[in-house]
N, C-alpha and C positions, 0 to 999 in steps of 0.2 A: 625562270631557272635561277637559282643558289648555289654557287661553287661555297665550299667552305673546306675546314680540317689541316689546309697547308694551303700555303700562298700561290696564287694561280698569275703564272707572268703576263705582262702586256699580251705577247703576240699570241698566244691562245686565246684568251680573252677577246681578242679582237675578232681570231678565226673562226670562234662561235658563233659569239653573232652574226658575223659576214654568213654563215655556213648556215646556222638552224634558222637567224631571221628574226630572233627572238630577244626578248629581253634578259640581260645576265647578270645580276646581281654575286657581290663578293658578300662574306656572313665571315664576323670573327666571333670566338665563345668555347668555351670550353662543357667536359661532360657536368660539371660543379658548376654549371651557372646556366643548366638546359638547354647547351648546344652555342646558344645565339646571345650574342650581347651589342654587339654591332651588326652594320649592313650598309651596302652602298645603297644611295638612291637612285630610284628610275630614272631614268634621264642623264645621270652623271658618268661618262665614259672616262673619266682621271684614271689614268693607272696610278698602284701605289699606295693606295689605302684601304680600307675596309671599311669607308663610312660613319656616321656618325654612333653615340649611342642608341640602341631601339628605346621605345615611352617608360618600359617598363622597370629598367633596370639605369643606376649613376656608375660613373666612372672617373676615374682620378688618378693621376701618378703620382708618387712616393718617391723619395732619394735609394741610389742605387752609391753611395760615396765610394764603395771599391771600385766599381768599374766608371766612376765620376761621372753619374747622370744624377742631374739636380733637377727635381720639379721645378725650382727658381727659373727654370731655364728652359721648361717645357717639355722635359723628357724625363722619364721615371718609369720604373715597374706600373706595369698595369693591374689597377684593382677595382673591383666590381664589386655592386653592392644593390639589393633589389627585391623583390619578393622571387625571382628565377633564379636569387644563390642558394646552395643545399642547405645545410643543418648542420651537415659533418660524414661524417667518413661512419660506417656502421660498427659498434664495438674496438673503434681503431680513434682513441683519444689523441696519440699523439700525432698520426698526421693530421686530425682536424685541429691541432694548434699550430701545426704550420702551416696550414691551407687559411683558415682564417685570421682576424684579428679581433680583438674586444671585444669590438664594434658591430662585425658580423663582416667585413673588409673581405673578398675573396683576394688570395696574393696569386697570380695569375702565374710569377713567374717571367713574363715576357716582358721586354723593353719596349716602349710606345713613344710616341710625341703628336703632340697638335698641329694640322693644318690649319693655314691663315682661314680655311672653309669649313675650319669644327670638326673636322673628320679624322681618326684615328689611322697613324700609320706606324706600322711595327717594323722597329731596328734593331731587334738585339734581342737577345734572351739570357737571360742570368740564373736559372736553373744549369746545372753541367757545367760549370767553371772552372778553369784550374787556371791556375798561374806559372810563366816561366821563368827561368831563372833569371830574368833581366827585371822581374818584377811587372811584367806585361800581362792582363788577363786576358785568357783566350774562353770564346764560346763556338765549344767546336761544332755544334749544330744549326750557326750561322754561318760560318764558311763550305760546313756540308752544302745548305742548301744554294751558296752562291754558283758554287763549283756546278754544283746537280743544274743548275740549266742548263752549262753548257750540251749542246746536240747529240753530241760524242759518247755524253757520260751517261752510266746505267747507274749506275753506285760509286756514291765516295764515301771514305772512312777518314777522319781527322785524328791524329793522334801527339797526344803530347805528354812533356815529362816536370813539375817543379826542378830538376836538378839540370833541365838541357832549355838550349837559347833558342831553340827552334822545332818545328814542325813535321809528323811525318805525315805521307798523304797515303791511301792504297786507292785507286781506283779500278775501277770496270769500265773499261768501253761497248757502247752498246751497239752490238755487233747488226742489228736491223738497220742502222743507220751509216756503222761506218763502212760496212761491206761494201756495201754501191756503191759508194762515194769512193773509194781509193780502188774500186774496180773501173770506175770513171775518169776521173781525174789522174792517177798516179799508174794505170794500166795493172794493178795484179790483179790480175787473175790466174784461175785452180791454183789459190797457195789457201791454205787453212789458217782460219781463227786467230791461231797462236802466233803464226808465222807472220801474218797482219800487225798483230802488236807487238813484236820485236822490229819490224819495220823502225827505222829514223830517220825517217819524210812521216812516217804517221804518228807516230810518239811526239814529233816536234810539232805535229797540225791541231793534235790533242791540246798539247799543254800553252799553244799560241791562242787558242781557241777560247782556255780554261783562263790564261792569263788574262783574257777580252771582259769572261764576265767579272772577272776581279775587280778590275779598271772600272767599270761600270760599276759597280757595287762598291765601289769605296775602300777594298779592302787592305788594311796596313800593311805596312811588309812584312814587319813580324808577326804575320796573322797567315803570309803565304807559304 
């Protein structure tokens, strides 16, 4: 089995396998390079990356000097190159000059870096960028997906302004999850959805919960 399309956490990953028994490969690749460009190997249970390049296709980081990632340094836009990258975009010249390069370089868009094991692991994404007014860039689709582990959460939305110092957040609590849980723990019961999350014992269990995977995920402050 091949998870791929968005990053699949540790603890899933684990519960598969413990669960179907089977083998669970990670697959990174986009629809411009036939799905697949990486994969983890059999055998390798590492969270955290997506494995090495596949035979067919090379891979290489680029400098990102706005958001200060330096291939000097091992970390860079990821770009692919192969007989599995496309040609171009159909009758649509200008985005196949930003998709590619020269060379035939797919620019993937995503931020990567090397493992000491050769295996690609992705930090960042530099498609959707803005800047705030401190001069800090934010990539609001990696704080989405930080926040989105947490248990609690259905949907985050990241929002920001060049003219403001900081961040707004909207989220959705996923109510399959939290309903049990503060009908267990915090005793409500018969109060409704809404009335759930105006709750502050559950508003505070959310954002302590959201703050955990930030911590873990490295995220700046002005990124929260």
């Amino acid at each position: 089995m091949i998870t791929g399309s968005a990053p699949c956490s540790t603890e899933i990953l684990t519960f598969i396998r413990a669960a179907l028994g089977c083998i669970v490969l990670e697959g990174y690749g986009q629809t411009e390079c036939v799905a697949c460009a990486t994969v983890s190997l059999e055998g390798d249970h590492s969270p955290g990356h997506v494995g090495p390049p596949i035979p067919c296709c090379k891979i290489k980081l680029i400098d990102v000097p706005e958001m200060n990632y330096f291939a000097k340094d091992g970390r860079g836009e990821v770009c692919i190159y192969g007989h599995n990258v496309f040609q171009g975009y159909y009758k649509d010249e200008e985005n196949t000059r930003q998709a590619l390069d020269d060379d035939g370089w797919l620019r993937t868009g995503d931020i990567g870096c090397w493992t000491k094991e050769g295996t690609l692991k992705l930090i960042d994404r530099k498609k959707h960028i803005f800047k705030l007014s401190q001069g800090e860039y934010i990539a609001p689709e990696k704080i989405e997906a930080v926040y989105g582990r947490c248990k609690f959460v259905a949907q985050c939305y990241v929002h920001g302004e060049s003219l403001k110092s900081c961040l707004v957040g909207v989220v959705v609590p996923d109510s399959a999850v939290l309903v049990p849980y503060v009908e267990k723990e915090f005793n409500l019961k018969n109060v409704t959805f809404a009335e759930i999350c105006k709750n502050e014992r559950v508003k505070k269990l959310i954002l302590d919960s959201m703050n955990g995977e930030g911590r873990k995920a490295g995220i700046a402050s002005f990124e929260q």
